[in-house]
C-alpha positions in Angstrom: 14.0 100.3 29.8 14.9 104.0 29.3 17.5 105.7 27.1 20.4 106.4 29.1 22.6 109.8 27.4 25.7 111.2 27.9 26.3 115.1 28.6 29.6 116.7 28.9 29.7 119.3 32.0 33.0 121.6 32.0 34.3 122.3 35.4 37.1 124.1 36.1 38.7 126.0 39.2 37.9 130.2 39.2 41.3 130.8 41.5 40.3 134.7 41.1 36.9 133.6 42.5 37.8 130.8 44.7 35.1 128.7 43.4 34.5 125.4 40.9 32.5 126.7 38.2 30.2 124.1 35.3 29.0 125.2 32.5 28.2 122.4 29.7 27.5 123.5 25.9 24.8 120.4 26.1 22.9 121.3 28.7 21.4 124.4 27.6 21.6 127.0 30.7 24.3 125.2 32.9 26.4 127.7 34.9 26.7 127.2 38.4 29.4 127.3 41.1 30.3 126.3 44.5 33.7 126.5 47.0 34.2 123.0 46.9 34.5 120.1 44.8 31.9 118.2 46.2 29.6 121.3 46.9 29.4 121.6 43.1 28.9 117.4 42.5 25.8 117.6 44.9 24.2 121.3 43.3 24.4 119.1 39.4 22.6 116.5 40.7 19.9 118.7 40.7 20.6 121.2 38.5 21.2 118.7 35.7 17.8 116.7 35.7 16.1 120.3 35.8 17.4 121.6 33.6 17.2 118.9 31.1 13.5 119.0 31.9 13.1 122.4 30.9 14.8 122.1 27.8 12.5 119.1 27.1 14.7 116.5 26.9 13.8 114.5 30.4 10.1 113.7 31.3 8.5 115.8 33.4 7.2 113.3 35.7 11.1 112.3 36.0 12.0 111.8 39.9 15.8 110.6 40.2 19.2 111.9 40.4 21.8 111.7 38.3 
């Protein structure tokens, strides 16, 4: 059975902007944005795993979603 981990992603509304924006302090490299809610949900599900990837801290041979 694998690990499971917890990573805090900030999101928070850019009203200026008119976009949610994530950023995380855990997950080195996180800053993204999108119009919507949702829009923003779907883009970390991929983000996320990549990232963590990158930074080593996911196999590289890992195929889900978070």
């Amino acid at each position: 059975m694998e690990k499971s981990s917890i990573y805090i992603i900030d999101a928070s509304w850019d009203g200026a902007a008119g976009v949610w924006v994530a950023t995380s302090d855990e997950v080195l490299g996180l800053a993204t944005e999108a119009p919507t809610i949702e829009q923003l949900t779907q883009k970390l599900r991929f983000i996320i795993p990549e990232l963590l990837q990158l930074n080593q801290l996911l196999p590289v041979n890992y195929q889900g979603l978070i």
